[in-house]
PDB file of N, CA, C and O in Angstrom, chain B, residues numbered from 101:
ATOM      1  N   UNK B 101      22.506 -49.876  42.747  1.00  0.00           N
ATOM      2  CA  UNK B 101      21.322 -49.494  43.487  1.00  0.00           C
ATOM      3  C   UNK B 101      20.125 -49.339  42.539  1.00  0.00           C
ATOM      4  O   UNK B 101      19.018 -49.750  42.887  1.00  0.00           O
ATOM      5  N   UNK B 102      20.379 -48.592  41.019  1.00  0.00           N
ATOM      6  CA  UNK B 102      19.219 -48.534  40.225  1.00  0.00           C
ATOM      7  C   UNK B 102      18.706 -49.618  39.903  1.00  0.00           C
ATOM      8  O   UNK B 102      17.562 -49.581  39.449  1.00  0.00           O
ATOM      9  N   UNK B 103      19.450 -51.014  40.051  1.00  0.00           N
ATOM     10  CA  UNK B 103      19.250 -52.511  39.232  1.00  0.00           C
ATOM     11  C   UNK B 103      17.833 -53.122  40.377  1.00  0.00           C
ATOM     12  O   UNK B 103      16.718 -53.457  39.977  1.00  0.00           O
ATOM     13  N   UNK B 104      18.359 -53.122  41.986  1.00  0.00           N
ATOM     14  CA  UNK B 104      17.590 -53.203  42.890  1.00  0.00           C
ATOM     15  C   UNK B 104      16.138 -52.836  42.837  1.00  0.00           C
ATOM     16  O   UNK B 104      15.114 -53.520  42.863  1.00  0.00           O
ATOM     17  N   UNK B 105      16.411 -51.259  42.737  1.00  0.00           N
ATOM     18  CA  UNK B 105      15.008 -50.700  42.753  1.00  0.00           C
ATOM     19  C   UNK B 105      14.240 -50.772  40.891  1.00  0.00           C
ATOM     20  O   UNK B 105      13.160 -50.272  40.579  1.00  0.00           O
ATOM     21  N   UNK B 106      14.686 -51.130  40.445  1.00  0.00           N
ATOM     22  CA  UNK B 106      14.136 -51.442  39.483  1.00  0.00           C
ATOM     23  C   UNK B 106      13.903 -53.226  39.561  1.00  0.00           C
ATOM     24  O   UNK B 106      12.697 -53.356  39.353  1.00  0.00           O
ATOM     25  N   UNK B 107      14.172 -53.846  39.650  1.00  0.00           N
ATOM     26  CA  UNK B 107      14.082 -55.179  40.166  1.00  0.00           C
ATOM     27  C   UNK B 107      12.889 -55.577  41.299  1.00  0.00           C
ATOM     28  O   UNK B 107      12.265 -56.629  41.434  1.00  0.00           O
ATOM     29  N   UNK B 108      12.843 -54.685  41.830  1.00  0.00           N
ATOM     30  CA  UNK B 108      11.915 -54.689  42.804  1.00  0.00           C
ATOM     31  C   UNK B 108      10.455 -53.947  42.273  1.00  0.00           C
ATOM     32  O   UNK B 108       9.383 -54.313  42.755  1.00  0.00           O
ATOM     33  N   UNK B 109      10.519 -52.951  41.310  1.00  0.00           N
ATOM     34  CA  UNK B 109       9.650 -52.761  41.015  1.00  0.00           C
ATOM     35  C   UNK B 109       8.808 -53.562  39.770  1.00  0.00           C
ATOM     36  O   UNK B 109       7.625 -53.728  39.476  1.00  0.00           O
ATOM     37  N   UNK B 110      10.051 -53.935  39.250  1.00  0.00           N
ATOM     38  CA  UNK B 110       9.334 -55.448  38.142  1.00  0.00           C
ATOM     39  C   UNK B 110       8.551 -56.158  38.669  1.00  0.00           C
ATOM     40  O   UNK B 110       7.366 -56.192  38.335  1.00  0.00           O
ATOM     41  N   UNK B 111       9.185 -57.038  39.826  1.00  0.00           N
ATOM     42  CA  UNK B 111       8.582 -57.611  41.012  1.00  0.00           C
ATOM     43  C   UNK B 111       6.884 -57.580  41.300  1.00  0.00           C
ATOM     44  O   UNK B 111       6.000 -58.435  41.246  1.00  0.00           O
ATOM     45  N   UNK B 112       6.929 -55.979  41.665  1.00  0.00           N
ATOM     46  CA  UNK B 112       5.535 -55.718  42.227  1.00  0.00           C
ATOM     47  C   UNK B 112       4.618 -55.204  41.015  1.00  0.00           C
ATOM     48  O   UNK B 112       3.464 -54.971  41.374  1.00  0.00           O
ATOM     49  N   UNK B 113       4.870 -54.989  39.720  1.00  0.00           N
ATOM     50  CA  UNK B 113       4.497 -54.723  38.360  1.00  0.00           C
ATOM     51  C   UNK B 113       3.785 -56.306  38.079  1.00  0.00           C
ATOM     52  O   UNK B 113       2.582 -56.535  37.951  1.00  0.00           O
ATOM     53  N   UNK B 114       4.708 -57.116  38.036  1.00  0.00           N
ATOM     54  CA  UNK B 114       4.288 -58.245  37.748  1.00  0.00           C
ATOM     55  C   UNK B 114       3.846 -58.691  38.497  1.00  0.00           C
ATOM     56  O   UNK B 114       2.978 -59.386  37.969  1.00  0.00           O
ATOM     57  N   UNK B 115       3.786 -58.882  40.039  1.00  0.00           N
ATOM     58  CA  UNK B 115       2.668 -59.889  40.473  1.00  0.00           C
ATOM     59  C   UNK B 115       1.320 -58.937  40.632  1.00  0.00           C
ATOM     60  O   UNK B 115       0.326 -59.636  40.828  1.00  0.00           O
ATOM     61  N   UNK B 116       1.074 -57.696  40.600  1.00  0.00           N
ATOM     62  CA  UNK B 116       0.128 -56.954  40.715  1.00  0.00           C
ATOM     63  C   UNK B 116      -0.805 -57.446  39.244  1.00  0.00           C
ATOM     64  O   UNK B 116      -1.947 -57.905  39.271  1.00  0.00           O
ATOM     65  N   UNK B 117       0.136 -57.176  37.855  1.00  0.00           N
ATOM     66  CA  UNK B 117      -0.428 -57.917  36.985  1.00  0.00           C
ATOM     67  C   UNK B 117      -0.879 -59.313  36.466  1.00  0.00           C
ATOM     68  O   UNK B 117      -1.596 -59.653  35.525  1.00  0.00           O
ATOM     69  N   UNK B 118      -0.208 -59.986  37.407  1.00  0.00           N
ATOM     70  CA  UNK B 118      -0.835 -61.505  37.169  1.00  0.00           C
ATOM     71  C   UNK B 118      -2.665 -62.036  36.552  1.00  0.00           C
ATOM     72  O   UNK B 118      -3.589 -61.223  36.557  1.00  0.00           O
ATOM     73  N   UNK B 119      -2.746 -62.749  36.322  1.00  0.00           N
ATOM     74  CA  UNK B 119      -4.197 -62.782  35.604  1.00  0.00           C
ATOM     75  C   UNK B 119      -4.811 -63.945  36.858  1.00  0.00           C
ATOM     76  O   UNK B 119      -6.034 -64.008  36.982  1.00  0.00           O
ATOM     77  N   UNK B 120      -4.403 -64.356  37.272  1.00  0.00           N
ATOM     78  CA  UNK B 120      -4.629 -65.604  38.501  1.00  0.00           C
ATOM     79  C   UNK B 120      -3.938 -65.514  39.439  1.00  0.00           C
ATOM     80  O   UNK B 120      -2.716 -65.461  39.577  1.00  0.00           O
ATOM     81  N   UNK B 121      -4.859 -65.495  40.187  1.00  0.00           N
ATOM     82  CA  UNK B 121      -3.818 -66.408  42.120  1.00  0.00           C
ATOM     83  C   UNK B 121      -2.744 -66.903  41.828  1.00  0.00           C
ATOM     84  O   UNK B 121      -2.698 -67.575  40.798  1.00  0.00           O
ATOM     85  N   UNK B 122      -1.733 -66.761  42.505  1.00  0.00           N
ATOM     86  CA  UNK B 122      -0.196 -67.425  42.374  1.00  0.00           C
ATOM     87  C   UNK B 122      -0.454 -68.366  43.429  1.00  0.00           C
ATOM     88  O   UNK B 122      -1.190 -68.073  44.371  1.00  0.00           O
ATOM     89  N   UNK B 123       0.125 -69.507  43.319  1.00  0.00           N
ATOM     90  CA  UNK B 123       0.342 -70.713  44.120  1.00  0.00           C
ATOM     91  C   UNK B 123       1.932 -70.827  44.477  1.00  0.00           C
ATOM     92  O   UNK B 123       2.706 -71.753  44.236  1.00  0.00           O
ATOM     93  N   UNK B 124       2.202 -69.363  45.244  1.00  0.00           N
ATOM     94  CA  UNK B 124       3.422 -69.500  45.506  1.00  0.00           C
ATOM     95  C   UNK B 124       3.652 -69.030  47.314  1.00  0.00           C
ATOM     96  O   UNK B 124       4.156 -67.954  47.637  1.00  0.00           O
ATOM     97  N   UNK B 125       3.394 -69.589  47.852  1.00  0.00           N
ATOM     98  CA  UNK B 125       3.566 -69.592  49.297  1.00  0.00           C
ATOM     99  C   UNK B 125       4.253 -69.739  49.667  1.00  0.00           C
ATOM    100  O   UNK B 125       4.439 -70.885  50.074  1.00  0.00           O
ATOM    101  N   UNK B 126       5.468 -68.529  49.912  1.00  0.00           N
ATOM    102  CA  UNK B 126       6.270 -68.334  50.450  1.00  0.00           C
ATOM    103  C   UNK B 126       7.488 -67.995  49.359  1.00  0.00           C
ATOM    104  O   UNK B 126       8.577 -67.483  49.618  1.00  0.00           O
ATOM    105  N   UNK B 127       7.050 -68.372  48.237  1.00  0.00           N
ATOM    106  CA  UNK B 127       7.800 -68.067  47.168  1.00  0.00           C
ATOM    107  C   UNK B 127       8.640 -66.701  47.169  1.00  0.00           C
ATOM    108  O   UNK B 127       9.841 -66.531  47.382  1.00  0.00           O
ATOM    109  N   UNK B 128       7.252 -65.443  46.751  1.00  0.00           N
ATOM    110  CA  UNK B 128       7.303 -64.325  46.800  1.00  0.00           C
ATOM    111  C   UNK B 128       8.398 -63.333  47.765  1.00  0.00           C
ATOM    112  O   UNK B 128       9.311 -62.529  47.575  1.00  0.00           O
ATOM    113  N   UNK B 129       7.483 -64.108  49.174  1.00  0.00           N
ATOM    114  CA  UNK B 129       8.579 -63.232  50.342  1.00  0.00           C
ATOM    115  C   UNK B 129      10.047 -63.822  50.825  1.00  0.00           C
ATOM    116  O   UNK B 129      10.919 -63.154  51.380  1.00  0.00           O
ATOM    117  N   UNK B 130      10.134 -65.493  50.423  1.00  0.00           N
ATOM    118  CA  UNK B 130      11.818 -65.938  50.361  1.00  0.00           C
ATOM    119  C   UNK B 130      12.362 -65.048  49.393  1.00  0.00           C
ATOM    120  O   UNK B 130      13.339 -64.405  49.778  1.00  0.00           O
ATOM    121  N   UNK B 131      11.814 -64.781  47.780  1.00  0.00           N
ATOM    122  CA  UNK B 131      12.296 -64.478  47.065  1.00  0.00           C
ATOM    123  C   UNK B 131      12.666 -62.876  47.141  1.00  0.00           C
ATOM    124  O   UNK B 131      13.509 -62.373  46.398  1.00  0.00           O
ATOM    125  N   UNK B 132      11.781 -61.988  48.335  1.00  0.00           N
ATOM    126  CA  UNK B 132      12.368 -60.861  47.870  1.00  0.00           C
ATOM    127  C   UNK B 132      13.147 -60.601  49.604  1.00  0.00           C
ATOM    128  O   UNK B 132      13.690 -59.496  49.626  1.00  0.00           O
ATOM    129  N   UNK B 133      13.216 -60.968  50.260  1.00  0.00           N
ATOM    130  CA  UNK B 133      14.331 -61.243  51.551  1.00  0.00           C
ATOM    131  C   UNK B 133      15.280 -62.099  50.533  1.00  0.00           C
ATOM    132  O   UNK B 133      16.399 -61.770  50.926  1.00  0.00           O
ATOM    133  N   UNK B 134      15.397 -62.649  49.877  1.00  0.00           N
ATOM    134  CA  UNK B 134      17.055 -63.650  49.506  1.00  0.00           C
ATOM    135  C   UNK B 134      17.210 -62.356  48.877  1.00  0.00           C
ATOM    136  O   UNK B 134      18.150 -61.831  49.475  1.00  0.00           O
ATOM    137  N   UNK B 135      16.724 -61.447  47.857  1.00  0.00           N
ATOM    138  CA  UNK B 135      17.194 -60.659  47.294  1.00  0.00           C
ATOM    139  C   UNK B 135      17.744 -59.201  47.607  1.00  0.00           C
ATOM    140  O   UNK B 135      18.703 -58.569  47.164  1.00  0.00           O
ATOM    141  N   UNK B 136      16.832 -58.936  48.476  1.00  0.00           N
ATOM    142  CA  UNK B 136      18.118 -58.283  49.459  1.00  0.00           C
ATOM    143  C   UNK B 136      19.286 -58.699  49.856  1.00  0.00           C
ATOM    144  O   UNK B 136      20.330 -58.329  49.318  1.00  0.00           O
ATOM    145  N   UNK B 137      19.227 -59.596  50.942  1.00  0.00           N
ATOM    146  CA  UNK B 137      20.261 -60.192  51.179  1.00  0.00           C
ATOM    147  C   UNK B 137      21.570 -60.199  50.374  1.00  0.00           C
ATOM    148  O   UNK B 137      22.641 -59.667  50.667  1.00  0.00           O
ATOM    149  N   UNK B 138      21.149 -61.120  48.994  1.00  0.00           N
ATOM    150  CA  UNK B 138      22.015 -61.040  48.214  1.00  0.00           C
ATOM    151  C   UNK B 138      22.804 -59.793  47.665  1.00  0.00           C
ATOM    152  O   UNK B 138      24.001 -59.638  47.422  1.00  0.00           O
ATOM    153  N   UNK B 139      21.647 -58.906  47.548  1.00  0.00           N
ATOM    154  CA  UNK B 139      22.267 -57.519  47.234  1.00  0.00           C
ATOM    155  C   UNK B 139      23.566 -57.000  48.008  1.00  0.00           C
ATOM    156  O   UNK B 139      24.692 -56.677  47.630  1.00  0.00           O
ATOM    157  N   UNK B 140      22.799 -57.067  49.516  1.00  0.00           N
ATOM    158  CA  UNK B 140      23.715 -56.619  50.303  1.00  0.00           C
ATOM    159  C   UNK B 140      25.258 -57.250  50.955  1.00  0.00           C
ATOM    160  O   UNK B 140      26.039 -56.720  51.746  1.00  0.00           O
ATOM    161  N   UNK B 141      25.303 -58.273  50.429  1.00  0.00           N
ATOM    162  CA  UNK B 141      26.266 -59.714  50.271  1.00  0.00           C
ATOM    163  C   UNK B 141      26.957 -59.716  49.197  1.00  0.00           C
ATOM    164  O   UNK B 141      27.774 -60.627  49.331  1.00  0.00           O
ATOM    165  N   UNK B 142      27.079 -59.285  48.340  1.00  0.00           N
ATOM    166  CA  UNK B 142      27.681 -58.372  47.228  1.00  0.00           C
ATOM    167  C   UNK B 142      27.112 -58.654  46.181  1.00  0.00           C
ATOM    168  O   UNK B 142      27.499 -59.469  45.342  1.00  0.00           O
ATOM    169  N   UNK B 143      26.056 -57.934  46.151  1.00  0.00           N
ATOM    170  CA  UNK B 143      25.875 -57.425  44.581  1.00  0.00           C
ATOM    171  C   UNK B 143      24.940 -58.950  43.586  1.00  0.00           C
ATOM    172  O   UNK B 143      24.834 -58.896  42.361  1.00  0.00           O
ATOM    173  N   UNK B 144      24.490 -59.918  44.248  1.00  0.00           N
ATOM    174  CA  UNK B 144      23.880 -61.028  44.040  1.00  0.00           C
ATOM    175  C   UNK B 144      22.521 -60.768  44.113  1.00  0.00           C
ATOM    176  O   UNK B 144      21.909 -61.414  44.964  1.00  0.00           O
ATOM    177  N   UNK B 145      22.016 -60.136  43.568  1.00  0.00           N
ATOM    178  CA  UNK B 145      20.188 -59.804  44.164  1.00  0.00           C
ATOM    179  C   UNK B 145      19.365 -61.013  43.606  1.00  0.00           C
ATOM    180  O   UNK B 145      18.435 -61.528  44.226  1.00  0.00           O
ATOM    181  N   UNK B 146      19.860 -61.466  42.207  1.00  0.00           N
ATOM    182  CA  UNK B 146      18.966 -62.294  40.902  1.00  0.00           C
ATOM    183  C   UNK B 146      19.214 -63.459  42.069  1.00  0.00           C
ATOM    184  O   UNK B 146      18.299 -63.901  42.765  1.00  0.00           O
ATOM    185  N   UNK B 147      20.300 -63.790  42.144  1.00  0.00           N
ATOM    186  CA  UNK B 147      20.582 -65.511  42.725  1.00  0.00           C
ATOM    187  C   UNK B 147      19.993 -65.409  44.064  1.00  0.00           C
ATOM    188  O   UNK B 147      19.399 -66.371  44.550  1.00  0.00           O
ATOM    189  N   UNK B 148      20.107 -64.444  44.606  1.00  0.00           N
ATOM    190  CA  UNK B 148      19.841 -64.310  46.447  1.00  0.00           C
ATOM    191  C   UNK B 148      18.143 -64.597  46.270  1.00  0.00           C
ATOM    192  O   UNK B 148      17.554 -65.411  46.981  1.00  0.00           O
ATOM    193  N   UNK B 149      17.334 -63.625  44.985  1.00  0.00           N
ATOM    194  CA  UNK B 149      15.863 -63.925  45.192  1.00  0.00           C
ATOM    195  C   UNK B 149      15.671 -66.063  44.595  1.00  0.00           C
ATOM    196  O   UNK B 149      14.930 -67.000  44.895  1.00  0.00           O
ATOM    197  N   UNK B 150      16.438 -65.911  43.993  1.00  0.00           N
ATOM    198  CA  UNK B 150      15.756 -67.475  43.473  1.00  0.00           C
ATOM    199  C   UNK B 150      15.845 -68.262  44.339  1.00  0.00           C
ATOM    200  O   UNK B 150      14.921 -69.024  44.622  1.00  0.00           O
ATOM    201  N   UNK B 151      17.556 -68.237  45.254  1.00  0.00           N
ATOM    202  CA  UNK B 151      17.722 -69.170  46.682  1.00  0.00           C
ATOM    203  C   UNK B 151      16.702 -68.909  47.471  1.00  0.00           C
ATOM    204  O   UNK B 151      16.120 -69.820  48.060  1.00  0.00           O
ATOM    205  N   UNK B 152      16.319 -67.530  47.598  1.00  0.00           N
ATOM    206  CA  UNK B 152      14.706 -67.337  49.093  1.00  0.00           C
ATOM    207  C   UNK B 152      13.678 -68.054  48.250  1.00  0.00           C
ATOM    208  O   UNK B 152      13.110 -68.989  48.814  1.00  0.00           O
ATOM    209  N   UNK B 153      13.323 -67.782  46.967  1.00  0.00           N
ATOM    210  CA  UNK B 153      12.356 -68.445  46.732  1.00  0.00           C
ATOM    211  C   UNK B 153      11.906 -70.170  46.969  1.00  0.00           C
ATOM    212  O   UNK B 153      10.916 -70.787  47.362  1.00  0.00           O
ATOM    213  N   UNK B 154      13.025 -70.426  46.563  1.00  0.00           N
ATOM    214  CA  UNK B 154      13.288 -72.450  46.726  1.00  0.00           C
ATOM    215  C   UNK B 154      13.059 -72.251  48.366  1.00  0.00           C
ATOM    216  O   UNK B 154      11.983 -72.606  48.848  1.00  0.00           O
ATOM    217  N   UNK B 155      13.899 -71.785  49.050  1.00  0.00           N
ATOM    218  CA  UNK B 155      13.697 -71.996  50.589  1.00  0.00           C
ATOM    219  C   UNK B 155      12.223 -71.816  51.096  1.00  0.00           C
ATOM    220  O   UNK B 155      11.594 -72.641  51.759  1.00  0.00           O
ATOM    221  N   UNK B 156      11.630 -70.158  50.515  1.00  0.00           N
ATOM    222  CA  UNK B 156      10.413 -70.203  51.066  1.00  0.00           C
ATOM    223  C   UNK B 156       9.625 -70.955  50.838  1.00  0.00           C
ATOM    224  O   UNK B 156       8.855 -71.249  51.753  1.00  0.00           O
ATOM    225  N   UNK B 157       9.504 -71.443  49.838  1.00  0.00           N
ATOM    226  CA  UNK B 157       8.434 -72.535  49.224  1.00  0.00           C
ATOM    227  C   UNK B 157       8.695 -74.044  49.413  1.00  0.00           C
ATOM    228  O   UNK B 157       8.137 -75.041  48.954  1.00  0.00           O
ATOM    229  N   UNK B 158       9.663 -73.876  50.187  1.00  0.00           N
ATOM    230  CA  UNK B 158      10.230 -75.029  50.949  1.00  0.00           C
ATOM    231  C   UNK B 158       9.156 -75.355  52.577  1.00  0.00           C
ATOM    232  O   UNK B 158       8.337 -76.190  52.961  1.00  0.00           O
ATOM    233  N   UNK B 159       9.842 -74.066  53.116  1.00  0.00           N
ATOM    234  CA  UNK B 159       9.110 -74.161  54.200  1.00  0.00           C
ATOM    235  C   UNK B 159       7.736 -73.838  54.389  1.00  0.00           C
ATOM    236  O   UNK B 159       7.085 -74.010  55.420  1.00  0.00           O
ATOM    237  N   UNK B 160       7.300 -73.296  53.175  1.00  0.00           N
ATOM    238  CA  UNK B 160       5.653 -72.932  53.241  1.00  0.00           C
ATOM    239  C   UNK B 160       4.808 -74.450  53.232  1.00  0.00           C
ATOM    240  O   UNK B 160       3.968 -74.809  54.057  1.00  0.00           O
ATOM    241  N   UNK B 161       5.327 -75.245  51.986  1.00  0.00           N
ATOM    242  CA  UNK B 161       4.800 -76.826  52.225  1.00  0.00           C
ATOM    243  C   UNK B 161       5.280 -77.736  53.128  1.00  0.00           C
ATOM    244  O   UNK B 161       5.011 -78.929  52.988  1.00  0.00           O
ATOM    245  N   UNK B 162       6.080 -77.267  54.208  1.00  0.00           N
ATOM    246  CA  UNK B 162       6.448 -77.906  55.198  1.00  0.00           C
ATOM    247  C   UNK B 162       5.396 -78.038  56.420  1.00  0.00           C
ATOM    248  O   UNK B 162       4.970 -79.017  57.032  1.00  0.00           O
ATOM    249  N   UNK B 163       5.094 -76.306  56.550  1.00  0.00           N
ATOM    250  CA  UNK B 163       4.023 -75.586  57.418  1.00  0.00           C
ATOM    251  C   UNK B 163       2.643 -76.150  56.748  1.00  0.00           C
ATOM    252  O   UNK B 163       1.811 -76.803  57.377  1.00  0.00           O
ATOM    253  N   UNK B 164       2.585 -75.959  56.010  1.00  0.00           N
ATOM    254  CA  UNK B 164       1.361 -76.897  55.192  1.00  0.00           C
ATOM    255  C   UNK B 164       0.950 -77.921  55.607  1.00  0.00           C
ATOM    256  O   UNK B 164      -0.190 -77.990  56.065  1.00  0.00           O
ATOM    257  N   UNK B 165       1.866 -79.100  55.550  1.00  0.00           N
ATOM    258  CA  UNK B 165       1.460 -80.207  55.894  1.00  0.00           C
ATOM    259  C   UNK B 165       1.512 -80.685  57.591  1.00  0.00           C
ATOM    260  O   UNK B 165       0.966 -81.617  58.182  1.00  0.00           O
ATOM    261  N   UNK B 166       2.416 -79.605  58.044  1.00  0.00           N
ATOM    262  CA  UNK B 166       1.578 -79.577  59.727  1.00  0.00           C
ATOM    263  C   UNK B 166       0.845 -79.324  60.167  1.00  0.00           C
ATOM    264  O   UNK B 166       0.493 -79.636  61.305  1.00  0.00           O
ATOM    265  N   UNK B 167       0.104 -78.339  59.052  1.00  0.00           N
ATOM    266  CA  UNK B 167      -1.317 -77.651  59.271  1.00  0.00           C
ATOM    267  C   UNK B 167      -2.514 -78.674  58.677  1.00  0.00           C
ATOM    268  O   UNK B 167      -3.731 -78.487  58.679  1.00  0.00           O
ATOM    269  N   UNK B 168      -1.968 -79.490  58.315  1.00  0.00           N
ATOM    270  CA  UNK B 168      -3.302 -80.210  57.735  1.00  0.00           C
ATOM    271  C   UNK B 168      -4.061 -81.098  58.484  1.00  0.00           C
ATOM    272  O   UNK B 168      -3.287 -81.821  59.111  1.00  0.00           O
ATOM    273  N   UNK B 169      -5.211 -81.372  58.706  1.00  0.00           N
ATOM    274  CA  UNK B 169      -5.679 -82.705  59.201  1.00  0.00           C
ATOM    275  C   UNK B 169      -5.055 -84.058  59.198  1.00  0.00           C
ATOM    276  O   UNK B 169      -5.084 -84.199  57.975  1.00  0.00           O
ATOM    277  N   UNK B 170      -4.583 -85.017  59.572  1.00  0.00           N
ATOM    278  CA  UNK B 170      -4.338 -86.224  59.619  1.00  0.00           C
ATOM    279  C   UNK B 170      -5.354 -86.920  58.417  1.00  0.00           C
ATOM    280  O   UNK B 170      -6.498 -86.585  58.109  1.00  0.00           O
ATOM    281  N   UNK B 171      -4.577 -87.911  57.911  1.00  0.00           N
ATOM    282  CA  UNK B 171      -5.905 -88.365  56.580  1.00  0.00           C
ATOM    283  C   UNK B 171      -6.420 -89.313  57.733  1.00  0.00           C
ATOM    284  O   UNK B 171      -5.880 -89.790  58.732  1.00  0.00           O
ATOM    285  N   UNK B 172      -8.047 -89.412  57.030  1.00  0.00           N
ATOM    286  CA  UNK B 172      -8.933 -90.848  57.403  1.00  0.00           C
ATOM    287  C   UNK B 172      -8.484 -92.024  57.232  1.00  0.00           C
ATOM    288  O   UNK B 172      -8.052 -92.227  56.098  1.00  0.00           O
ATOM    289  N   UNK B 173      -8.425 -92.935  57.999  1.00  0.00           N
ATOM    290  CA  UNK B 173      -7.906 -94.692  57.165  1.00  0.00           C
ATOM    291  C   UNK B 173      -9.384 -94.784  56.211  1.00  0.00           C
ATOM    292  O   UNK B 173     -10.337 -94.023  56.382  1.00  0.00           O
ATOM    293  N   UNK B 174      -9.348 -95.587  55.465  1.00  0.00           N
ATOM    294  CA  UNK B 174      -9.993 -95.719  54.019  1.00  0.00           C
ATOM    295  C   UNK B 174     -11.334 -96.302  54.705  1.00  0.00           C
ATOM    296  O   UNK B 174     -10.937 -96.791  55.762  1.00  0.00           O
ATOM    297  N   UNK B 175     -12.614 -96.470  54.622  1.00  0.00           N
ATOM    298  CA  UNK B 175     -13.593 -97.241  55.011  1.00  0.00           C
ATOM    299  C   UNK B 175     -14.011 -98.719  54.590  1.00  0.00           C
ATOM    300  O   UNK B 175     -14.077 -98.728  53.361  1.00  0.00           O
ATOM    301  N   UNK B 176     -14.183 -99.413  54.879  1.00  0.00           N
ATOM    302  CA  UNK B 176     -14.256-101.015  54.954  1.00  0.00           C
ATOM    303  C   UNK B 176     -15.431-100.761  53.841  1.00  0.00           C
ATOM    304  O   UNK B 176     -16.412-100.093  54.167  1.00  0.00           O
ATOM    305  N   UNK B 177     -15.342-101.187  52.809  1.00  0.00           N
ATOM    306  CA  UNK B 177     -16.333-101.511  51.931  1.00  0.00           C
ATOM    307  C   UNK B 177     -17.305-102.877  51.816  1.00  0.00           C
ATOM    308  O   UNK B 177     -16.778-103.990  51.819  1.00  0.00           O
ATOM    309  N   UNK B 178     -18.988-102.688  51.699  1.00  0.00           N
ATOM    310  CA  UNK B 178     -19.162-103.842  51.650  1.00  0.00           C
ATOM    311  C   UNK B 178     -19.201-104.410  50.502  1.00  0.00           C
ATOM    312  O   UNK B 178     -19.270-103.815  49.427  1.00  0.00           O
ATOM    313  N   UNK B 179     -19.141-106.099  50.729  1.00  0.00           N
ATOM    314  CA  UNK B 179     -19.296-106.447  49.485  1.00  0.00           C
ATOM    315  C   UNK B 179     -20.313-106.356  48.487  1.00  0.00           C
ATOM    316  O   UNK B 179     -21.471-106.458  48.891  1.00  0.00           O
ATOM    317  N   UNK B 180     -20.152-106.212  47.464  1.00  0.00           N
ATOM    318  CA  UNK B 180     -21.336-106.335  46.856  1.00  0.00           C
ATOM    319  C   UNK B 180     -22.074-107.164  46.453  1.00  0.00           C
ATOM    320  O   UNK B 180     -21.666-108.175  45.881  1.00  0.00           O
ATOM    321  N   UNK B 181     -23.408-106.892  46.685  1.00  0.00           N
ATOM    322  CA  UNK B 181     -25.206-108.058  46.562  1.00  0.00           C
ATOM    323  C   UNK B 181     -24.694-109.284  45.483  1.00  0.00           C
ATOM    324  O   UNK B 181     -23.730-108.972  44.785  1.00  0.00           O
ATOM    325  N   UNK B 182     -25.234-110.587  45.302  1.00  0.00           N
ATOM    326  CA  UNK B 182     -24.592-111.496  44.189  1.00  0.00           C
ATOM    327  C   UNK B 182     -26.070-110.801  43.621  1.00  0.00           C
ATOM    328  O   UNK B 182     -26.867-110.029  44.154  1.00  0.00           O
ATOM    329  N   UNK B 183     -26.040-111.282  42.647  1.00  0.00           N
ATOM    330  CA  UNK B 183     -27.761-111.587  41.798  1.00  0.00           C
ATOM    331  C   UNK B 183     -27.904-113.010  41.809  1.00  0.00           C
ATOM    332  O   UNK B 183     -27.101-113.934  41.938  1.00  0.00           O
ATOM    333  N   UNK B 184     -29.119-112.941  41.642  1.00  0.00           N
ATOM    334  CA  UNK B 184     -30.095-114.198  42.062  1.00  0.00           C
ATOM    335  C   UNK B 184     -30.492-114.493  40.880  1.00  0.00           C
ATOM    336  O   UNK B 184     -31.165-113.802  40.115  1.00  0.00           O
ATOM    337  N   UNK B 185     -30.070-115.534  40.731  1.00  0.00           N
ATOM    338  CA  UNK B 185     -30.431-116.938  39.048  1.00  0.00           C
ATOM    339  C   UNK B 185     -29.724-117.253  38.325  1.00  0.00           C
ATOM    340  O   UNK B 185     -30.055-118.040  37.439  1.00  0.00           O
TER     341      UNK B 185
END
């Protein structure tokens, strides 16, 4: 139980200290739901957060790219002017 709550408080130590935005969407909260989980699944907290993490950040760029606009088809370029002489 002390490994947990100390684990968890690393957790929020370190991303509180980060120096930049994390580009981890969904990372964070797979990673600390797998780690419960794992905890409570016996005693797996380290492996349970890394499996939520891969998953969340799985499905965060999944949701991502349903959320995005459709791309433009490319625009017909004209040709370009000759020169003269």
């Amino acid at each position: 139980m002390k490994y947990a709550i100390f684990a968890a408080f690393a957790l929020a130590l370190a991303s509180a200290a980060a120096p930049a935005p994390a580009e981890a969407k969904g990372c964070l909260k797979g990673a600390l739901v797998g780690g419960v989980a794992g905890h409570y699944a016996g005693h797996h907290g380290v492996i349970g957060a890394i499996g939520g993490c891969i998953v969340g950040r799985h499905l965060a760029n999944q949701k991502a790219k349903q959320q995005a606009p459709p791309a433009a088809p490319p625009a017909q370029a004209e040709p370009a002017p000759k020169p003269n002489g």
